[in-house]
C-alpha positions in Angstrom: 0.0 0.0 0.0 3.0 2.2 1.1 4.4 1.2 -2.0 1.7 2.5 -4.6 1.1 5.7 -2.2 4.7 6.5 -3.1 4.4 5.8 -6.3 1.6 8.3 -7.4 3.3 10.9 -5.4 6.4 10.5 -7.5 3.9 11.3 -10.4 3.1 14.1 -9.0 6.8 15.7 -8.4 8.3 14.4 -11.9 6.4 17.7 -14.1 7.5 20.4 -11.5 10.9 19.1 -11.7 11.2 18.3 -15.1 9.7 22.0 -16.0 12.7 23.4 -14.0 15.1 21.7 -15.6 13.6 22.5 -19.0 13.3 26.0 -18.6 17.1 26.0 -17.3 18.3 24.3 -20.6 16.4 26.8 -22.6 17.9 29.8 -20.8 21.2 27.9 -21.3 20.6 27.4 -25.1 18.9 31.0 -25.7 22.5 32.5 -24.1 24.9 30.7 -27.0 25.5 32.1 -29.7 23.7 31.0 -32.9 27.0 29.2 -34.1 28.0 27.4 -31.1 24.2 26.1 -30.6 24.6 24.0 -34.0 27.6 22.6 -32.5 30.6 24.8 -33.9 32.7 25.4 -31.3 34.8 23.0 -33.3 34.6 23.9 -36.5 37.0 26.7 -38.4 35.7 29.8 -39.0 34.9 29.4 -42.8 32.9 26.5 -41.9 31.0 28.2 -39.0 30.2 30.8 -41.9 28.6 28.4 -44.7 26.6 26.7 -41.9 24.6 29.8 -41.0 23.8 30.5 -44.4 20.8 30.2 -46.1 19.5 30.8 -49.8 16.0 32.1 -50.5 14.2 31.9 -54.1 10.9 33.1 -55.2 8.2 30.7 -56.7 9.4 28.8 -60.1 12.9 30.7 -59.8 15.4 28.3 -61.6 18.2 26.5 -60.2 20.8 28.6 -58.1 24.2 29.3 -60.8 27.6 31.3 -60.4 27.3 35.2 -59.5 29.0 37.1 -61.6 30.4 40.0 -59.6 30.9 42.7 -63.0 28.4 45.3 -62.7 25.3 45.0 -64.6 22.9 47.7 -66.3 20.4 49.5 -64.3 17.7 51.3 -65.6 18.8 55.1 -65.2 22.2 54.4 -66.4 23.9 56.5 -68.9 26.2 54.6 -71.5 28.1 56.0 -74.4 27.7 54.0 -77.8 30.9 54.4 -80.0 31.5 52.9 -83.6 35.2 53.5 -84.4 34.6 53.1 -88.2 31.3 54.5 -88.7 31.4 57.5 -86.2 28.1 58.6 -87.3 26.5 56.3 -85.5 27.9 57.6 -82.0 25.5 58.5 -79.4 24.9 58.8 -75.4 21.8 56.9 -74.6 19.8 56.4 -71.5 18.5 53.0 -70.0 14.8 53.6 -69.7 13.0 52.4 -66.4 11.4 49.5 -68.8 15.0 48.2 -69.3 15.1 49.1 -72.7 17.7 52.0 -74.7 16.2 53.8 -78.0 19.8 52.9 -80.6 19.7 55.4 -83.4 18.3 54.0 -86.6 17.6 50.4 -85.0 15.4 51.3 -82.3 14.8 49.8 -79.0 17.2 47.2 -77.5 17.0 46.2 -73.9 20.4 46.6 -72.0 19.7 46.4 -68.5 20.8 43.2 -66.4 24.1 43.0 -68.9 27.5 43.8 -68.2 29.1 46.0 -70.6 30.6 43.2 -72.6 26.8 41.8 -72.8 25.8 44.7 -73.8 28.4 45.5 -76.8 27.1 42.3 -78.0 23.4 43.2 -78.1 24.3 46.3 -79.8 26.1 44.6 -82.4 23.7 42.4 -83.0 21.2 45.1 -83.6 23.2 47.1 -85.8 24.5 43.6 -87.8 21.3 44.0 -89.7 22.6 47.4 -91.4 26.6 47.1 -91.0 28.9 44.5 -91.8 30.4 43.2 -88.5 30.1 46.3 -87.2 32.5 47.2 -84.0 31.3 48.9 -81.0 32.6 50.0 -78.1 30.6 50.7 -75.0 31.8 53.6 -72.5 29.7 53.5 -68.9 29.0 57.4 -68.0 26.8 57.4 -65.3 25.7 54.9 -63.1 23.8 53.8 -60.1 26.3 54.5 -57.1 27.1 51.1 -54.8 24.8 51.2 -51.5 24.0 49.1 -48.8 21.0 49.0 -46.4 21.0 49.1 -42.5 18.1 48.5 -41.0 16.6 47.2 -37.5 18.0 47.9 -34.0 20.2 50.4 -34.9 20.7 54.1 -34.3 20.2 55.3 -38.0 18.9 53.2 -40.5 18.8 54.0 -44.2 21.1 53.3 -47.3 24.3 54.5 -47.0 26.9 54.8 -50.2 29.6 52.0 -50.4 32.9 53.6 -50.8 35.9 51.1 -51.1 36.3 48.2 -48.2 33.2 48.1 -45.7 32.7 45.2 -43.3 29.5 44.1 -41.4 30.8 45.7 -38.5 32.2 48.8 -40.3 28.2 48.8 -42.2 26.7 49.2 -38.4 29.1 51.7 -37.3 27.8 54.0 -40.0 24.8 53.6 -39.3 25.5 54.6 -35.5 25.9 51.4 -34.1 24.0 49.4 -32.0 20.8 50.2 -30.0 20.1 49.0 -26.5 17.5 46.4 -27.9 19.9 44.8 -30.7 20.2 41.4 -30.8 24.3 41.3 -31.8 24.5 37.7 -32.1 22.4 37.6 -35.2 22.8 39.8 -37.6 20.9 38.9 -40.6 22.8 39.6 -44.1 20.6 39.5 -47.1 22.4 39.5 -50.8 20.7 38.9 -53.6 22.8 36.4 -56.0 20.1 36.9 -59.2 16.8 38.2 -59.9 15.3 35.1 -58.2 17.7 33.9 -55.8 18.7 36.1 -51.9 21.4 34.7 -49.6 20.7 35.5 -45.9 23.7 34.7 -43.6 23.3 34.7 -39.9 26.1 36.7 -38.7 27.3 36.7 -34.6 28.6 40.1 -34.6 28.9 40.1 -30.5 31.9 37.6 -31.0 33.8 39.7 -34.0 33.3 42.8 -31.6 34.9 40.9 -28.6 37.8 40.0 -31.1 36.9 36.7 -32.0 36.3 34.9 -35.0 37.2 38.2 -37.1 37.6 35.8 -40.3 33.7 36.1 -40.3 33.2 39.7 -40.8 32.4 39.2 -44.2 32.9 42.5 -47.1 30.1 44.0 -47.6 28.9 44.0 -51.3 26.8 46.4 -53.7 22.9 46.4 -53.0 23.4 44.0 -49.7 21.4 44.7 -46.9 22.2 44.1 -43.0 19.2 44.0 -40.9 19.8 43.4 -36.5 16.9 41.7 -34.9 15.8 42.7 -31.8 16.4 41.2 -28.5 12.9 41.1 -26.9 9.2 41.4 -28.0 8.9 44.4 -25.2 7.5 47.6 -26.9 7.5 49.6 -24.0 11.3 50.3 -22.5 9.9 54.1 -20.3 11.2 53.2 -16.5 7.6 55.0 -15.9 5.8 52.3 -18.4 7.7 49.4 -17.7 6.5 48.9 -13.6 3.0 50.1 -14.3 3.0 47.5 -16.9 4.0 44.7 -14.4 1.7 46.0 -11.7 -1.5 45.7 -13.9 0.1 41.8 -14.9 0.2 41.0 -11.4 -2.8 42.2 -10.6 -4.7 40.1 -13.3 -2.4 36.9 -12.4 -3.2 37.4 -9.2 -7.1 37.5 -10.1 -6.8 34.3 -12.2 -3.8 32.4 -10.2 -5.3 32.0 -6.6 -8.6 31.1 -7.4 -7.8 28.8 -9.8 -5.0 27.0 -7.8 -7.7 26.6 -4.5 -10.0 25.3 -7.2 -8.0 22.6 -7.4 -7.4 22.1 -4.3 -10.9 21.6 -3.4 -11.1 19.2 -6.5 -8.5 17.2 -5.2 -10.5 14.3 -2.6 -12.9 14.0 -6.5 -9.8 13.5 -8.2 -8.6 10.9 -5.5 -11.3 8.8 -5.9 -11.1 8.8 -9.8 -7.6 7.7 -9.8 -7.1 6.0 -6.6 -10.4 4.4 -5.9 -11.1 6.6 -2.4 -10.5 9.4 -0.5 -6.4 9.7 0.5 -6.1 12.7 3.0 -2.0 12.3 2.2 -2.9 13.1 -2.0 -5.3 15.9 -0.7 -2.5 17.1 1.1 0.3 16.8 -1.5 -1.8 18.4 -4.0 -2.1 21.6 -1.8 1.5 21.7 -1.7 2.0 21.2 -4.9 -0.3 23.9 -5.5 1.3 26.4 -3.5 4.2 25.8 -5.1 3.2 26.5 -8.7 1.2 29.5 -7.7 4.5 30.8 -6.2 5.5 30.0 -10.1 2.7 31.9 -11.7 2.5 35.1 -9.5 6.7 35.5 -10.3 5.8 35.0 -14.1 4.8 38.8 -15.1 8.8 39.2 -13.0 10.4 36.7 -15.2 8.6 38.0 -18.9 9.7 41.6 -17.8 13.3 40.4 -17.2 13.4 38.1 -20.2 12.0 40.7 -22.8 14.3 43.7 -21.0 17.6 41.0 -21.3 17.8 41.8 -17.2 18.6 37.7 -17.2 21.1 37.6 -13.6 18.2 36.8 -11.5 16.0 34.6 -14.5 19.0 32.5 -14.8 19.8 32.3 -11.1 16.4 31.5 -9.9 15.9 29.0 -12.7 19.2 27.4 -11.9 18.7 27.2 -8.3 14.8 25.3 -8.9 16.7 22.9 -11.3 19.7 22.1 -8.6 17.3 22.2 -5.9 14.9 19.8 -7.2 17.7 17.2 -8.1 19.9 17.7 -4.9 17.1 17.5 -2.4 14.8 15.3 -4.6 17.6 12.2 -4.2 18.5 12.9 -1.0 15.4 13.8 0.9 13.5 10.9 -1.7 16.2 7.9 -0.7 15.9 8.6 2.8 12.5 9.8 3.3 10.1 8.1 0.1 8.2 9.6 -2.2 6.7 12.3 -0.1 9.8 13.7 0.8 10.3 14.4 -3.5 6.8 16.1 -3.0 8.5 18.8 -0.4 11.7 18.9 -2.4 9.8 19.7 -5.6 7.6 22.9 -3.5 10.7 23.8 -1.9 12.3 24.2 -5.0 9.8 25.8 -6.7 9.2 28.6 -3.9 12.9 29.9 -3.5 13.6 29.7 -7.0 10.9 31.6 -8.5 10.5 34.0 -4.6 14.2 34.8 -6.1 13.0 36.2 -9.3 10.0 37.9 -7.7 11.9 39.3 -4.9 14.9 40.6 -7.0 12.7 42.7 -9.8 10.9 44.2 -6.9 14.3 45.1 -5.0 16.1 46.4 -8.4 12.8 48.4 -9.2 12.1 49.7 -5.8 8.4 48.2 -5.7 7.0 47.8 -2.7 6.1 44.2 -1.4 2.9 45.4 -0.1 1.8 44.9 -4.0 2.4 41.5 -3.7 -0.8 40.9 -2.3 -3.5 43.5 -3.9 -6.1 45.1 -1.9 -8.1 45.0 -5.1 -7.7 41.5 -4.6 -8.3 40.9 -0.8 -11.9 39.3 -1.6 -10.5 36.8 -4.0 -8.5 35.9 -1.4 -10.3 35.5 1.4 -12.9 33.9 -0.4 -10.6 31.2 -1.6 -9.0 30.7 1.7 -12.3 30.0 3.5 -13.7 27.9 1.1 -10.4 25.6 1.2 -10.9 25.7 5.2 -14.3 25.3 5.7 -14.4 22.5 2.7 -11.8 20.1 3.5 -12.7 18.7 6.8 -15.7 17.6 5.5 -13.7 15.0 4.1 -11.9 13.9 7.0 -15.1 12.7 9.5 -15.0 9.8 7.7 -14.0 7.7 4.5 -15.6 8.4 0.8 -15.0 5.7 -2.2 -18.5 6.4 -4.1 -18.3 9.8 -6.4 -22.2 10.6 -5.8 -21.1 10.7 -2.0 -23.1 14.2 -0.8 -19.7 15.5 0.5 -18.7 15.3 -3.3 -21.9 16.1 -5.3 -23.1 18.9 -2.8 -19.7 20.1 -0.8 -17.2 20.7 -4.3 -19.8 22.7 -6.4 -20.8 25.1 -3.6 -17.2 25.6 -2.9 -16.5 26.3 -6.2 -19.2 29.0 -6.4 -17.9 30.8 -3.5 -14.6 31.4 -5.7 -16.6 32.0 -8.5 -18.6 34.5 -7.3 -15.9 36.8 -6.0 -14.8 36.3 -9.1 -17.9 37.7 -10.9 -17.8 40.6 -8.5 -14.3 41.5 -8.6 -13.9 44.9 -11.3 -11.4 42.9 -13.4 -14.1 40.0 -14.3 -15.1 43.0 -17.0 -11.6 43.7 -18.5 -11.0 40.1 -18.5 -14.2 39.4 -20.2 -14.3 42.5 -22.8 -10.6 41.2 -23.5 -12.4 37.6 -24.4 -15.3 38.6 -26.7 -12.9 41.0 -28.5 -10.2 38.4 -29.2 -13.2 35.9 -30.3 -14.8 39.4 -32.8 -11.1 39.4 -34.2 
């Protein structure tokens, strides 16, 4: 009997544990660079560089070729057409936005896209109608200047002219470097090889600015454009915004948390008959526990989405690391000396002082009182909850239930639930929450 009790308890603790160590690995894996997380700590820098790139084609583009680096036509562009033996067919001619240039006496021929060794060919074979091998030479007078585009998390976007040698790193730099929000380790460079084909290279511009790996700060090219993702989803950075932001996420996890998590308290000796065939007042108890635990979890979330999407990741990482060693250290050796309860405590245990660090921390660095912690908006929820969870419970300990239509379950769960419910319906949030709902269902 001992035996199975232990064993369902261990169910219990595996998810919070489990979820720790998860959420550790992430925070671990998000902090790597995009290089070293596909494994290339051990590869040379060249190789490093053609693993994070990618190529991009549009619909029914043809298969990727050789890029030819000569410069091509653009429309705009001014070329001189001279005819060493037959000067009198000399002109100056403009490339027309359609891609064509008006040739005197042979009309239109379409020049853009062609070197100018493409296009003394299509000029010659225009004029071959009227001259006998005719030669042509083709001057280029005015062209479209080399560019590049910044854009993203940094200072000043635009285009900026390429003049001679300009790195990734140089390319930010003009455009005023860095802004608080830039993501460095993944710098996106997009460069068109054809008309239907773009390379995008993921570039880790953090470790070229620390000094390493400087053999991938790649040239930047003509028309190439740089674009630096941001680190967080936050729109709101104002030290003003920021706090009143978290307060009113509080306040609604507050409104939702606690009444949910005594909800399922108080469905607890229901879900011990289900699964266990009676009532066990040591699964009641576990589950209240476990619940206390995980609400600690959800009130600290609207701390730990603040910290994550500002990149304030000390105390994230610390109080995740701490639930993760804390639920393995005193998991195996409370759970080989004690049982299977004694993982039940470990797991809670963990879960409060790992996520009380996170909680505590943002509101020590932003100077928010902890008299927020518990609302006063909030104090009927509460109360509510509490007294239900008091008043409910013993009813199950005067004696043992194993039938599910046992008054005690058909009668004492639902009104205990509609206590919680309706300070729920009478709380002011109950509105926001629900005009939130039926707009998101309109949308």
């Amino acid at each position: 009997m001992n035996q199975g009790r232990h064993i369902h308890l261990l169910r219990l603790s595996i998810f919070p544990a489990l979820s720790s160590l998860l959420v550790c690995a992430c925070l671990l894996f998000w902090s790597k660079p995009a290089c070293a997380r596909q494994g290339a700590a051990a590869k040379s820098a060249p190789e490093r560089a053609a693993a994070s790139k990618t190529i991009l084609r549009t619909e029914n583009s043809p298969e990727l070729g050789h890029r030819d680096n000569r410069y091509r036509l653009c429309a705009s562009d001014v070329i001189a057409v001279n005819f060493p033996l037959t000067p009198e067919f000399d002109q100056t001619v403009t490339i027309q936005p359609d891609g064509f240039a008006t040739l005197a006496a042979v009309g239109d021929v379409r020049l853009e896209g062609l070197t100018t060794e493409g296009s003394i060919q299509a000029i010659r074979a225009a004029y071959s109608k009227m001259l006998h091998a005719p030669i042509v030479t083709v001057e280029l007078k005015k062209f479209n200047e080399p560019y590049f585009i910044v854009g993203g998390q940094v200072r000043q976007p635009g285009k900026y002219d390429l003049r001679g040698y300009t790195s990734a790193t140089e390319a930010v730099a003009m455009a005023g470097g860095f802004n608080h929000d830039a993501k460095h380790s993944q710098v996106l460079l997009f460069r068109r090889v054809n008309d239907d084909w773009f390379e995008v290279t993921s570039l880790n511009l953090k470790r070229i600015l620390q000094g390493r790996d400087l053999a991938e700060d790649p040239k930047i090219q003509s028309g190439d454009m740089l674009f630096v993702p941001t680190i967080s989803g936050l729109r709101e950075r104002d030290p003003a915004v920021v706090p009143d932001m978290y307060e009113k996420s509080y306040r609604l996890i507050f409104y939702l948390g606690f009444p949910a998590f005594a909800s399922v308290v108080i469905v607890s000796p229901l879900v011990s008959v289900v699964w266990l065939g009676r009532y066990e007042p040591v699964f009641m108890e576990f589950v209240a526990l476990l619940a206390i635990g995980w609400l600690v979890n959800v009130l600290s979330n609207p701390a730990y989405v603040v910290d994550l999407a500002t990149g304030a990741l000390r105390w994230v990482a610390a109080g995740c690391v701490l639930t993760a060693f804390l639920n393995a250290a005193l998991g195996a050796v409370l759970g080989d000396a004690l049982g299977g309860p004694a993982v039940v405590i470990a797991s809670v245990s963990s879960l409060i002082v790992g996520y009380a660090i996170i909680l505590g921390a943002y509101h020590i660095e932003n100077r928010i009182p902890f008299r927020t912690l518990i609302p006063p908006q909030n104090a009927s929820i509460l109360a509510v909850s509490a007294i239900a969870i008091i008043f409910f419970l013993p009813l199950f300990a005067a004696g043992p239930v194993t039938s599910l239509f046992s008054p005690r379950i058909t009668f004492g769960i639902p009104v205990a639930l509609l206590m919680i419910v309706a300070s729920m319906w009478m709380h002011p949030m109950r509105r926001r929450v629900w005009n939130w709902v039926t707009s998101r269902a309109v949308a």
